[in-house]
C-alpha positions in Angstrom: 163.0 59.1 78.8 160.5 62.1 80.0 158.0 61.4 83.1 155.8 63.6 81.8 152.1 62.7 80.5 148.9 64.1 78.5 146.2 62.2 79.8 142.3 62.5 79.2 140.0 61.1 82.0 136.7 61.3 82.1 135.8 65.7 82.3 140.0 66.2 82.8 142.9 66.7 80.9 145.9 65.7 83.3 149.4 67.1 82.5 151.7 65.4 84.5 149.1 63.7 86.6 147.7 67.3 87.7 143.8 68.3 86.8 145.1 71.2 83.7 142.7 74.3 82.0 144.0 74.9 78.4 144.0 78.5 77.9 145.3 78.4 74.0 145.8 81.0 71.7 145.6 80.2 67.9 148.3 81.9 65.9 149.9 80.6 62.3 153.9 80.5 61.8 153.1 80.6 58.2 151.4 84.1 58.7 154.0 85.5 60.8 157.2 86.8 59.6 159.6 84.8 61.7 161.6 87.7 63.0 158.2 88.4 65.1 157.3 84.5 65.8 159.1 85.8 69.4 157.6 88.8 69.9 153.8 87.2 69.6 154.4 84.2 71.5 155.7 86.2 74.4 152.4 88.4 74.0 150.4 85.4 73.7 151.7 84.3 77.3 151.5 87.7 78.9 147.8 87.6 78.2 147.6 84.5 80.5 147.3 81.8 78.3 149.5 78.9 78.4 148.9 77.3 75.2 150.0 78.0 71.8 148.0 76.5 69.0 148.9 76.5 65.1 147.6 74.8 61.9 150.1 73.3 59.3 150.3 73.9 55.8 150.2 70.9 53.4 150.6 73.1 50.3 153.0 75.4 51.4 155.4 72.6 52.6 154.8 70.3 49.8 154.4 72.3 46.4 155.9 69.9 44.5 155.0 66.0 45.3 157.4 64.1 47.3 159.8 67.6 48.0 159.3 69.2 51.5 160.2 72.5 52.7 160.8 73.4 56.3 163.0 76.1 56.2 162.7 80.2 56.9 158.9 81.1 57.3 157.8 77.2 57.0 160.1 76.5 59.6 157.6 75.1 61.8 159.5 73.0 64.8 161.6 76.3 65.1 158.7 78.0 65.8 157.4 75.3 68.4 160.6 75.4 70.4 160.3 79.3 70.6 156.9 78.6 72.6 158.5 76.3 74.6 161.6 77.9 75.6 158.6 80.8 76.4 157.3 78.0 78.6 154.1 77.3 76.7 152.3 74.1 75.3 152.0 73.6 71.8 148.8 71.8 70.3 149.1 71.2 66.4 146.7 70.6 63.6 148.6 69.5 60.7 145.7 68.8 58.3 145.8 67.6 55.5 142.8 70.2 55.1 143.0 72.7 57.9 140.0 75.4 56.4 141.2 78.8 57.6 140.6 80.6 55.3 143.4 79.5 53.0 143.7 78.0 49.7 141.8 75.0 48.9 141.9 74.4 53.4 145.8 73.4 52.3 145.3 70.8 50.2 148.0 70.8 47.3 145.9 72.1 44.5 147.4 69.5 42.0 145.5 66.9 43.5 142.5 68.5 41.7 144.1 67.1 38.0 144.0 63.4 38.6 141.2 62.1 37.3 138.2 60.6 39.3 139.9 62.0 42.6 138.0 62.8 45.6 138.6 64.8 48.2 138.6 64.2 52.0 137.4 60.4 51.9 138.5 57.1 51.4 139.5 57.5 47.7 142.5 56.1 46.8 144.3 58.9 45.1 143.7 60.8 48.0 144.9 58.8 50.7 147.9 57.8 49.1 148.9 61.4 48.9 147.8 62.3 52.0 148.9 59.2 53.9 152.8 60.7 52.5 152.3 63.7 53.6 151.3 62.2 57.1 154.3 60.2 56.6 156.3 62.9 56.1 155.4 65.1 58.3 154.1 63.3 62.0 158.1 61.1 62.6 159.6 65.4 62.4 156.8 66.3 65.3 157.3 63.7 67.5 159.7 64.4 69.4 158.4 67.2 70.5 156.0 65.5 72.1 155.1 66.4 75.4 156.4 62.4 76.8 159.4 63.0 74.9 160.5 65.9 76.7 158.8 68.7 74.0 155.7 70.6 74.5 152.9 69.2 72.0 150.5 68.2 74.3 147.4 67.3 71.9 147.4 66.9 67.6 143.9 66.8 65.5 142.7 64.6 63.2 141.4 66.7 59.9 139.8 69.5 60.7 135.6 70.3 60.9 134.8 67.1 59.1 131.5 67.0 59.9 130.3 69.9 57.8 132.2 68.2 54.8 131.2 64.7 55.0 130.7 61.5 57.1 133.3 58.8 56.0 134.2 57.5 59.2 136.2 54.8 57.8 138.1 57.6 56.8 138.5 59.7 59.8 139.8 56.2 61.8 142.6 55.6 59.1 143.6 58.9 59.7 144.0 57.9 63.5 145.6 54.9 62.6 148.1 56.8 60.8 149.1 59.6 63.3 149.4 56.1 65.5 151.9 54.5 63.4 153.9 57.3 62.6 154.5 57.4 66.4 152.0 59.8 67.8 151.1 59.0 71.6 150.0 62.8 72.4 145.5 62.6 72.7 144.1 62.8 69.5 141.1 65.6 68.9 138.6 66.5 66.3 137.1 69.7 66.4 133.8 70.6 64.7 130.5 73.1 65.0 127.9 72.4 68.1 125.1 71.0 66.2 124.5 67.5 67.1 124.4 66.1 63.2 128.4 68.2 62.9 129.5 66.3 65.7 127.7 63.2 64.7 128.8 63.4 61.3 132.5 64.5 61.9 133.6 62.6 65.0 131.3 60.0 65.1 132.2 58.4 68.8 135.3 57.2 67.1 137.4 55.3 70.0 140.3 56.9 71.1 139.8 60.6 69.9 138.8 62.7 71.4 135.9 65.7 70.4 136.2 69.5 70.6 133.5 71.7 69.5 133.9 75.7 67.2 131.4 78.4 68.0 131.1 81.9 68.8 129.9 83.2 72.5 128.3 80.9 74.9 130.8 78.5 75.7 129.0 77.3 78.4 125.9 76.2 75.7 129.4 75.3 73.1 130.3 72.0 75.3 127.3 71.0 76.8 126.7 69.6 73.0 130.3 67.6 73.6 128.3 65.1 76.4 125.2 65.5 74.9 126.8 63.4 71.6 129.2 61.2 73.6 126.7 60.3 76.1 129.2 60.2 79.0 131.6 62.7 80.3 134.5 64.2 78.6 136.7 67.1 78.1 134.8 70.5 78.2 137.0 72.3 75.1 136.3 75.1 72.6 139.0 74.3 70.2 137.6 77.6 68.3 136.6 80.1 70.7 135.7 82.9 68.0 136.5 86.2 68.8 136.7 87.8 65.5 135.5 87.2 61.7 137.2 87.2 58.8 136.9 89.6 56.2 135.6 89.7 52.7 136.9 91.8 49.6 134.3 94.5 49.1 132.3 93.7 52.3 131.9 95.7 55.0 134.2 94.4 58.2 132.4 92.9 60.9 133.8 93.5 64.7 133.0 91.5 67.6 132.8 93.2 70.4 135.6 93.3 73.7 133.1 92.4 76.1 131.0 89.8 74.3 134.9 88.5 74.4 135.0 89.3 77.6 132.2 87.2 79.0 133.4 84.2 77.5 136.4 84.1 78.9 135.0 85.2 82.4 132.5 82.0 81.5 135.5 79.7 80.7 137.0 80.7 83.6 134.4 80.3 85.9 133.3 76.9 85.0 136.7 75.5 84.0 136.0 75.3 80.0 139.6 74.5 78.1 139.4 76.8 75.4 141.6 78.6 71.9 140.8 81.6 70.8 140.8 81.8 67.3 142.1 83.6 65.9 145.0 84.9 68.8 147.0 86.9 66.6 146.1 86.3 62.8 148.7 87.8 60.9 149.0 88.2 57.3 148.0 85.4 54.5 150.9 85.5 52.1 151.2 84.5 48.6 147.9 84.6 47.4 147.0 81.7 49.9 143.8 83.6 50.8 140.7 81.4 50.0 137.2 82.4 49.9 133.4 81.6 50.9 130.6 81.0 49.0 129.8 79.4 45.6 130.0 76.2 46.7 126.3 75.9 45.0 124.1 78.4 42.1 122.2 78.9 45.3 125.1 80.1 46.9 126.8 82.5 44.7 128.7 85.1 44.2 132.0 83.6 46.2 133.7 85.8 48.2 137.0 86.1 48.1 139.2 86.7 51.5 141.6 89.7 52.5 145.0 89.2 52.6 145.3 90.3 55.6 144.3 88.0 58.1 143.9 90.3 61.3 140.1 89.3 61.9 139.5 90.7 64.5 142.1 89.4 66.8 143.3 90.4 70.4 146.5 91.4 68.7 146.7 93.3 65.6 148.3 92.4 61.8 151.4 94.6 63.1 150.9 92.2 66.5 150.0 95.6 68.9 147.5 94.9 71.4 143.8 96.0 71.4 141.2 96.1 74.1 140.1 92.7 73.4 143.8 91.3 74.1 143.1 93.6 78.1 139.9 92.1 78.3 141.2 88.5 78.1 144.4 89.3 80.2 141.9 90.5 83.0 139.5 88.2 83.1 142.0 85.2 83.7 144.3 87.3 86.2 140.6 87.1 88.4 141.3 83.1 88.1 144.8 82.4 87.9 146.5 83.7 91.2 149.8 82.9 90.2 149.7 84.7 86.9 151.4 87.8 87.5 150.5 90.6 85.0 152.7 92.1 82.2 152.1 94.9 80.0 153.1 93.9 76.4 155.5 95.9 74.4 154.0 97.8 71.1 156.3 96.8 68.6 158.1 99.2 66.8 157.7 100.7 63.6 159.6 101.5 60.2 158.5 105.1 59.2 158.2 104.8 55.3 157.7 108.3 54.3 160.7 109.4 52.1 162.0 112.7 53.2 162.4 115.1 50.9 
């Protein structure tokens, strides 16, 4: 049995009974190639942070109801030993809807042709399919737990409910599932700053605990977190964006390294737990690349996504660094005195011009 402990008291998170800064990169195993899975999580450390974060995909791993698939690129607990054996904490997000600008958020679009369904809510189709999916999924992830010896330190509950909906019913029998499926890591929701987001999507629920998504100002980002809880708790940018993604036919938009920068220097300086998002993006496979807009005739045309999924990111698609991935790597050396500095390696190449 493992001594070690994930606790959440008051303003702290306490690994191993020690006052802990998450410093979390978000990067997806399903958008990686897994012959570079190594490669980026080592990059991901040598930039200082000491957290790896990674959605799941619902779809992907259940395509056909009732058959899983974990193996090669899906291969998910592979992928969280790699971080550990890199000596990283792992926090997971295993949906069911995870957003990210994939297909449907990861819901299994076959859900869509039984009648009367609704999605994300206490319907009864959905839950039951969802609840097996949990079912599934949660018994294969804990034992990586952080008490059981592994290194997930923290799992969320959906994922931005609040700018979906409001069934709070629904949000606690998600809880109550990751509970009796064995879960003891903290549980976390994570959702946009605005009062009626958090209201709306975490909802004070007991025993979860609420992370807030924005871009720049972090210190503005969690002062929303007590503001809505009323007492003191974890200060945590579960999205810390420092990049956009892109549209088909839209001009790309680039946030700047040091607007990055000074978030980081502002996490840093008043101890804000935070995950970039997106670390590394990768590549969105498959045709898995969702799209914005259209949700209403007000709202039209939708956009559809890239495939590519670099948006932005301190590491490139091809996983080299850029100036934002220095930036970041600087600003927590000037905090962490025990972090010792390491250039990362630009990964080679495959030249693909035919001679003649």
């Amino acid at each position: 049995m493992s001594n070690q402990s994930v606790v959440i008291s008051g303003r702290d998170i306490l690994i191993n009974g020690k006052k802990t800064q998450i410093r979390s990169g978000a990067m997806h195993y399903f958008r990686i190639h897994p012959d570079y899975w190594r490669d980026r999580i080592i990059k991901l450390r040598q930039c200082g942070l000491n957290t790896l974060e990674t959605y799941m995909c619902w779809n992907l791993h259940e395509k056909t109801e009732g058959e899983f698939d974990f193996s090669g690129q899906l291969d998910v607990f592979r992928y969280i030993k790699i971080a550990q054996e890199e000596g990283l904490m792992v926090m997971i997000r295993p949906g069911g809807y995870i957003c990210s600008e994939w297909d449907l958020g990861g819901i299994p679009s076959r859900l869509l042709t039984k009648p009367g369904i609704r999605l994300r809510c206490c319907n009864e189709d959905f839950l039951k399919a969802q609840d097996a999916y949990y079912r599934n999924v949660l018994p294969m992830l804990t034992p990586l737990q952080w008490d059981n010896g592994g290194p997930i330190i923290m799992m969320q509950l959906e994922n931005e409910y609040g700018s979906w909906g409001n069934d709070h019913k629904y949000i606690e029998h998600c809880r109550d599932i990751f509970r009796e499926c064995g879960v003891t890591v903290p549980l976390f929701t994570s959702d946009g700053a605005a009062q009626v987001l958090l209201k709306y999507g975490h909802g004070n629920i007991p025993g979860v605990m609420p992370t807030v998504n924005g871009r720049n100002k972090p210190i503005q980002l969690v002062k929303a977190l007590e503001d809505h809880t009323g007492c003191p708790t974890p200060p945590f940018v579960m999205e810390l964006w420092n990049g956009v993604a892109q549209n088909w036919t839209l001009p790309g938009v680039h946030h700047k390294a040091e607007d990055v920068r000074k978030d980081i220097s502002d996490a840093m300086t008043h101890d804000i737990n935070f995950n970039l998002y997106m670390f590394h993006g990768g590549t969105t496979f498959g045709f898995m690349n969702g799209g914005n807009g259209g949700y209403t005739p007000l709202d039209m045309p939708f956009k559809p996504l890239l495939t590519s999924y670099h948006v932005d990111s301190p590491l490139t698609e091809a996983g080299d660094p850029t100036p934002k991935y220095f930036a970041i790597q600087e600003e927590i050396a000037k905090s962490v005195p025990d972090f010792k500095v390491e250039k990362p390696v630009v990964s080679a190449k495959k030249n693909m011009v035919k001679s003649s």
